[in-house]
Phi, psi and omega in degrees: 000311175305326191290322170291292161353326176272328177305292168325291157318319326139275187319253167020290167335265173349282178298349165287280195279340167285321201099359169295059194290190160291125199119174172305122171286181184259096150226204220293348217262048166272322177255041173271053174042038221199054186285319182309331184286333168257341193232119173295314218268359172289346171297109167091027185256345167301168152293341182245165195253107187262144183206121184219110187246146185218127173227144181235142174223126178251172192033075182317325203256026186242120160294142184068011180294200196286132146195162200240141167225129165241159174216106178234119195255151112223161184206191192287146149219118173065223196269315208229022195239115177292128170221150170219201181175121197258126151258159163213172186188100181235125175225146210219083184045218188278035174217169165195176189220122139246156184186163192230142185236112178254138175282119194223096163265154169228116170265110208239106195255123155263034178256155190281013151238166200280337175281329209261104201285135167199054226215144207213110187233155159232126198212139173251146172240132134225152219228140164294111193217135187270070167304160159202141176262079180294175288101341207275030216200349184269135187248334191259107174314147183176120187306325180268353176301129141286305201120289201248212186279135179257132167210161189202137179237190197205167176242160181200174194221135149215160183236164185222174154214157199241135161232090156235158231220131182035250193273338193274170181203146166199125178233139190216120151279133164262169181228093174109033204302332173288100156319097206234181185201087190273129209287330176312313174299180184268192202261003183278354192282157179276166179246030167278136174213020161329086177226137196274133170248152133248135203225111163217160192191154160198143178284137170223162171136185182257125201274316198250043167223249158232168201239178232194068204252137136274121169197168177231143166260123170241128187223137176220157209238124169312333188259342213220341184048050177287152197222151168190144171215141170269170174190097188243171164187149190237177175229147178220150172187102185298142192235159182294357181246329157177283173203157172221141172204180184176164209199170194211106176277118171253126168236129195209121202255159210275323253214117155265143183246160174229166177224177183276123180257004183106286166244046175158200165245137184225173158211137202234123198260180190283144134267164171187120175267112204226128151280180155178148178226103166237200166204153188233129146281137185356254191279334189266161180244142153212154161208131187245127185251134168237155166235104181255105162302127181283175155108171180281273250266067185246142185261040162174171172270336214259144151300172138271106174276154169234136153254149158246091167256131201203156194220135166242164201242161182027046191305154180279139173295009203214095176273183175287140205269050139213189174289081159215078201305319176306337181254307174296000000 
């Protein structure tokens, strides 16, 4: 009974406060050159056709804890048309999730040449996601437990749009755009799974000294009217094989829970502290991200780690003529 219970809490944790719901949860590896994992209109808005594997694992010293695997392509189709594709596979104790998300963009470039970034991109997803409840594993009778694996999928959609003009960039998603409803759960849960992201940042700096990235994330959930915001900067600093950079992520929810502290009642919001470090060798990407939770209220000492790895494919014989390491 204590292992579930704890197994609860550990969930329970999670969907609050990291923020993982249905779907690819939101967590840092967007900035793993991987803007496309939050936004359909980013499908094809590079110079390059991006291919991205990403796996995260949290809490080492926690059994069943949280981990993530993405597998994602988008590129170009013809002048002004985008396509991508999302696998994901995220499990959290005795729940898990798979699912595949296909892309569909259109990008409307105002510049008078093909070099000059000026671009008003849209983009649609829709994504297949598979829930599943193992159960087969609860032993202390309880009239709504089934016993066994329960699974159930469902389909949803989401869009966005991207604008970016040189050096500045700004994207805003709805995510979970459909009311759906999954039959494993109880009959109480909403069948809202809305949720808004918005993302803008701009690069400055001497290209051939360091580059300068300052942005924010805001993300809000419709149904829990839940708040959270990143505030991040990276570094870029170009090399004759290609670049080494880095960056430093804060995350912080609007929203406090509260607990018992022993000699009282305190509250306490989410935190987070995220590093992350990477390098593009001609074509290939790597990066590694840790996230360190702030705060009293913790189930371990161990961090989250992430890998990134990527390759870009079929590249312009031309880049674009600014500070736009995402595009470029």
């Amino acid at each position: 009974m204590y292992t579930k219970i704890k197994y609860f809490i550990i969930c329970f944790f999670i969907g609050v406060y990291s923020y993982s719901q249905e779907g690819i949860p939101v967590y840092s590896d967007y900035l793993s050159d991987n803007y496309y994992l939050l936004h359909p209109s980013m499908a094809g808005a590079s110079n390059c056709s991006k291919l991205r594997l990403t796996a995260r694992k949290q809490w080492f010293d926690q059994e069943d804890a949280p981990s993530l695997q993405t597998l994602s392509y988008n590129g170009r189709i013809g002048e002004k048309a985008g396509a991508g594709i999302i696998l994901f596979s995220d499990k959290n104790g005795y729940h898990s999730q798979k699912g595949v998300k296909l892309t569909y963009a259109y990008h409307l470039m105002f510049s008078r040449d093909e070099i000059d970034l000026n671009q008003l991109s849209f983009g649609i997803s829709g994504g297949l996601i598979q829930s599943q409840l193992d159960e087969s594993t609860f032993t202390d009778f309880d009239p709504i437990i089934f016993g066994q694996i329960q699974k159930d999928s469902y389909f949803n959609v989401d869009v966005g749009m991207s604008y970016n003009y040189l050096d500045f960039y700004v994207h805003a998603t709805v995510q979970g755009l459909l009311e759906t409803r999954r039959d494993i759960y109880t009959e109480v849960e909403s069948d809202n799974l809305r949720k808004f992201i918005l993302n803008t940042g701009y690069i400055f700096g001497d290209k051939n000294r360091i580059l300068w990235e300052p942005s924010i994330m805001f993300q809000y959930y419709d149904v829990t009217k839940q708040k959270a915001i990143d505030i991040n900067m990276k570094a870029y600093k170009n090399m004759d094989f290609g670049s080494l950079w880095g960056g430093l992520s804060y995350r912080s929810s609007f929203d406090g829970a509260e607990f018992n502290n022993g000699n009282g009642t305190s509250k306490q919001r989410y935190q987070s502290i995220t590093p992350i470090v990477g390098v593009n060798y001609n074509n290939f990407m790597f990066a590694y991200t840790y996230s360190h939770l702030g705060g009293d209220v913790k189930f371990g000492t161990g961090g989250f780690h992430q890998i990134t790895l990527g390759l870009n494919l079929f590249c312009k014989r031309e880049k674009y003529e600014c500070n736009c390491p995402a595009i470029n």
